[in-house]
Each structure stands twice: as structure tokens, then as C-alpha cells.
C-alpha positions as CSV (number, residue, x, y, z in Angstrom):
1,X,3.7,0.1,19.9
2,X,3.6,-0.4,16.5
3,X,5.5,1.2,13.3
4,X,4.8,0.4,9.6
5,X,8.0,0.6,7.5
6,X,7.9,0.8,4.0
7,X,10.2,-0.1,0.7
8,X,9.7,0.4,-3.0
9,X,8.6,3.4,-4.6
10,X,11.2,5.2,-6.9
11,X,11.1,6.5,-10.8
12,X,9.8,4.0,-13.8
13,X,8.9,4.6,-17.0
14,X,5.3,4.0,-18.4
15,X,4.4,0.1,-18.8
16,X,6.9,-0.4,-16.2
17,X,6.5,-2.2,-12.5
18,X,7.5,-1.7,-9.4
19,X,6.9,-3.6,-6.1
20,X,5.9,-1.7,-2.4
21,X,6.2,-3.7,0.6
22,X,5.3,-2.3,4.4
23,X,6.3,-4.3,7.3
24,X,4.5,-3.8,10.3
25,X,6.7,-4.2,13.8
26,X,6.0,-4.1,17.4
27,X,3.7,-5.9,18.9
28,X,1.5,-6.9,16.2
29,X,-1.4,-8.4,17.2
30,X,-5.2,-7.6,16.5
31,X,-4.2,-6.7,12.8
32,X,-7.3,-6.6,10.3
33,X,-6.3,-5.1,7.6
34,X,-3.2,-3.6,5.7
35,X,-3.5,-1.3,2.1
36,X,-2.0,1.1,0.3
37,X,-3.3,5.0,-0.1
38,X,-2.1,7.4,-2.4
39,X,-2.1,11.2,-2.8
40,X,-2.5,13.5,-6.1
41,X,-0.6,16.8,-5.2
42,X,-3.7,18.8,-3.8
43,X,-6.0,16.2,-3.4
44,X,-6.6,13.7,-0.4
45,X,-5.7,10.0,-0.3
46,X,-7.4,7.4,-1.6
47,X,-7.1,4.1,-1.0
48,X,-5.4,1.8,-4.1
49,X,-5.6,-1.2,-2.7
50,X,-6.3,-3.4,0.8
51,X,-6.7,-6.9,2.1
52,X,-8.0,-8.0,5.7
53,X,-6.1,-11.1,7.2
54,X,-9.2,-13.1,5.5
55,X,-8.4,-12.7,2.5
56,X,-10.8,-10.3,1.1
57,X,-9.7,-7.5,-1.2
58,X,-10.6,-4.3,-2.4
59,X,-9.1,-2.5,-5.6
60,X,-9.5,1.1,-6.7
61,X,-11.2,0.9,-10.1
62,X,-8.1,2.7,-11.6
63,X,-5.7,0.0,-10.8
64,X,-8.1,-3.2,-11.0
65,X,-6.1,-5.9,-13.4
66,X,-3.0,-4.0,-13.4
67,X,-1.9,-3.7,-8.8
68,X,-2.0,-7.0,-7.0
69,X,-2.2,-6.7,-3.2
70,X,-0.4,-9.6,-0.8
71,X,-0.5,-9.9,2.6
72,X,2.2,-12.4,4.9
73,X,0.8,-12.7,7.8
74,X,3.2,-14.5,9.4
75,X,5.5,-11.5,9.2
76,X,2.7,-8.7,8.9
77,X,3.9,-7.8,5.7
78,X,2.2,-6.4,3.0
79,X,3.1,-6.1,-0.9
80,X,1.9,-4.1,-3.5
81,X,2.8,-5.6,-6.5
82,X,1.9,-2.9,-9.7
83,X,2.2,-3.2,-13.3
84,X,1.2,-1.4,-16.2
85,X,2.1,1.8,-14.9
86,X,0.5,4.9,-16.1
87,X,2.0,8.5,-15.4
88,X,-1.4,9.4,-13.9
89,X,0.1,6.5,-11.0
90,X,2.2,9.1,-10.1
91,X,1.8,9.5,-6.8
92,X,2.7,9.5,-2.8
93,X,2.4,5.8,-1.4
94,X,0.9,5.5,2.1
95,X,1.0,2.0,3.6
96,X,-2.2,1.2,6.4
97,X,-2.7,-0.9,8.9
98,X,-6.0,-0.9,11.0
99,X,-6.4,-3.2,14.3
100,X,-9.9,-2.8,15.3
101,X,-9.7,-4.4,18.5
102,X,-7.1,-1.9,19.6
103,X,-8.5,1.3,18.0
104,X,-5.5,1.6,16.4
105,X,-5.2,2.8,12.5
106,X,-1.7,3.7,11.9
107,X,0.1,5.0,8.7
108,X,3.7,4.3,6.8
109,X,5.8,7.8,6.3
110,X,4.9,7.5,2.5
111,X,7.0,6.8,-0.2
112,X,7.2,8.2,-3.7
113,X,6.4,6.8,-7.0
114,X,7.1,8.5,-10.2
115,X,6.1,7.4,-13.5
116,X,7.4,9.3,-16.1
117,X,9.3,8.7,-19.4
């Protein structure tokens, strides 16, 4: 069993940052890859960000330059690091975590970020 719980999120104004973070727990093993989603009221969710154990990394154009995406693998944790913000980054934060090997692809509860002035 494995659960994803995530921190961050919360009200900034534009230009501002703010920091995620999603710790996976349970027994983790098989993990591939972690990323954030986010989801526009009526709309569905799109990924932001992700990065596989490897290293590689994938970026929505939207946030390229301005979102940086970490991974500690030593305690399955992943960080989304995002600066610059934009009130069109207003959004519901998923965290992701997909293990392959185990057919698993789990999701975080989602966490609200709000940037407005």
C-alpha cells in the first residue's frame, strides 16, 4: 500500500513562489516516476511537471523557465519548486506517482493554489 501526501499550495500574489512537495509512503518500491497535474475549473488535468528516478524531465510549455521539478529518492519525495507565478497558475495541484512494475499509478488528494493580487 502506498499513499502520496502532499504540502504547499495556498494563496500568492502574482511574481510570487511557492513550493509543493508529495511524499510517497508505504512500501515504495518499483517507483518510476513522480509529477505534478493541475486542473482549470471545467477542464481536465494536465500534467505541469514530472521526473522518472533517472533523471529525465518533462515541463508543460506554460511553466518551462519558471517550475523546477526535484525528486529525493531516498525518501520518495518530490518538490515542485514554482516561481513567477501568473494568475492563469491558478489551479488544483495533483501530485503522481506511477510504478510500472506494479501497475500501480496513484494520485495525491490535490491541493490548491491561488494566485491572485
Amino acid at each position: 500500500q502506498v499513499q502520496l501526501v502532499e504540502s504547499g499550495g495556498g494563496s500568492v500574489q502574482p511574481g510570487g513562489s511557492l513550493r509543493l512537495s508529495c511524499a510517497a509512503s508505504g512500501i515504495v518500491f518499483g517507483l518510476h516516476v513522480m509529477g505534478w497535474y493541475r486542473q482549470f475549473p471545467g477542464k481536465q488535468r494536465e500534467l505541469v511537471a514530472s521526473l522518472t528516478t533517472t533523471g529525465r524531465a518533462n515541463y508543460a510549455d506554460s511553466v518551462k523557465g519558471r517550475f523546477a521539478i526535484s525528486l529525493d529518492n531516498a525518501k520518495n519525495t518530490a518538490s515542485l519548486e514554482m516561481n513567477s507565478l501568473k494568475p492563469e497558475d491558478t489551479a488544483v495541484y495533483y501530485c503522481n506517482a506511477n510504478f510500472p512494475g506494479r501497475g500501480m499509478d496513484l494520485w495525491g488528494k490535490g491541493t490548491l493554489v491561488t494566485v491572485s493580487s
